[in-house]
N, C-alpha and C positions, 0 to 999 in steps of 0.2 A: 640278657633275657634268653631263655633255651628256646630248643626251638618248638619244644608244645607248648609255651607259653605263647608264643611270638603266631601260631596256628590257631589258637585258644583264643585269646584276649586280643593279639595287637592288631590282626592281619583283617578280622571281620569288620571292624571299627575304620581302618583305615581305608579299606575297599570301599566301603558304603561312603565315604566324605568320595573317593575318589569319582565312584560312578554317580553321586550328585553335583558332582564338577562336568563329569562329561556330557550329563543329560541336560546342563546348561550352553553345552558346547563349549566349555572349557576344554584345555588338553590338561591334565597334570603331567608336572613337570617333575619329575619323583627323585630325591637323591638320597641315594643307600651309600650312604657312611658305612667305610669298615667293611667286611666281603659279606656279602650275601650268597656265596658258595651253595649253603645250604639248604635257602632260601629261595631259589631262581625258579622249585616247581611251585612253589607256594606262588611266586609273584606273578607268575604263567597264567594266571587266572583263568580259565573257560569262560567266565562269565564280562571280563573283560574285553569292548566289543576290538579286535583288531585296529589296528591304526591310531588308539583315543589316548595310547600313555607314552612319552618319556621319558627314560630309566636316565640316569646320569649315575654312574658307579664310581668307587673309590679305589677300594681295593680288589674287585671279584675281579675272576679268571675272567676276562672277557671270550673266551673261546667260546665256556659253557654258557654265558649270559646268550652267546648269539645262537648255540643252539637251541637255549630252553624258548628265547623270545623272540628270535628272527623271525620275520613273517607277520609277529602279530604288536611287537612295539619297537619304536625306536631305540636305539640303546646309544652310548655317549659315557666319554670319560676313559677315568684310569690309564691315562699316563702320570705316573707318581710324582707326586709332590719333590721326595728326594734325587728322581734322575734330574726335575730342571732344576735344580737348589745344586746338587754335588756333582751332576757326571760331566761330561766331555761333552762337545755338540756330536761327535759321530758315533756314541753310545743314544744320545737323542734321537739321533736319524734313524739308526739299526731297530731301539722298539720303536717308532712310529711306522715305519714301515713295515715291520714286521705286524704288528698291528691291524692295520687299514689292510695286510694282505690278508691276515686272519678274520676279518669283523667286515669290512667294507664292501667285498667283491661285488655283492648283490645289491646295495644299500640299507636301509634301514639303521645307517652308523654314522654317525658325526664324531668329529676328532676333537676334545677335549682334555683340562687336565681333568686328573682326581678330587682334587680340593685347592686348597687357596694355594695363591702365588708367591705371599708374601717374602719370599726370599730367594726367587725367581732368578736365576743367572738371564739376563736379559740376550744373553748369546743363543741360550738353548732354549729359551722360549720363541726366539724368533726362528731356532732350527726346529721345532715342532711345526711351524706357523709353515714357513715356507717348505717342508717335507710334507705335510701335508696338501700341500696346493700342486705339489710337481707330481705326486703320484695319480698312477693313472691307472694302475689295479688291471 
């Protein structure tokens, strides 16, 4: 979908389910499959009250995700599917640290993968699990 389409059609539709989630005191829990690079002012809402979404990403830069939404949503995710499937455990450690140094300082970050596990090296899943727990930011 481009992205005046995704401005247009997908993002007003989806906001309105989103803030009749919240006015129930729902949180949504939102997961952006694929980057939303392009998308992060869009999902920035204004009208979206602070604290009420979130964001679980896959593929987006998480830098810009914490710039566009630090402060006003939670953000989570995008350590790749492919580093716990093919890397090393200290190719694991190196992005999650790097990571939670880039995203977490402040909070408003939780340490997640991107997407499913299914092929999971159980080594570097447990090197995500526990690099996460030793850091101290």
């Amino acid at each position: 979908m481009s992205d005046a389409d995704f401005k247009t059609f997908y993002w007003p539709t989806l906001k309105a389910v989103m803030q009749g989630l919240i006015a129930e005191g729902i949180v949504p829990y939102m997961f952006a499959e694929g980057a939303y690079n392009k998308r992060l002012d869009v999902i920035a809402d204004p009208e979206l009250p602070a604290g009420s979404v979130v964001w679980l990403f896959d593929q987006t830069d998480m830098r810009a995700a914490k710039r566009a939404l630090g402060g006003k949503s939670c953000i989570a995710g995008n350590v790749p599917t492919a580093l716990i499937a093919l890397s090393t455990a200290e190719e694991v450690e190196k992005y999650v640290t790097d990571l939670l140094d880039d995203c977490a300082t402040d909070g408003g970050f939780y340490l997640q993968n991107g997407a499913v596990l299914d092929d999971a090296k159980a080594e570097n899943l447990k090197t995500m699990i526990d690099t996460g727990r030793a850091w101290r930011g």
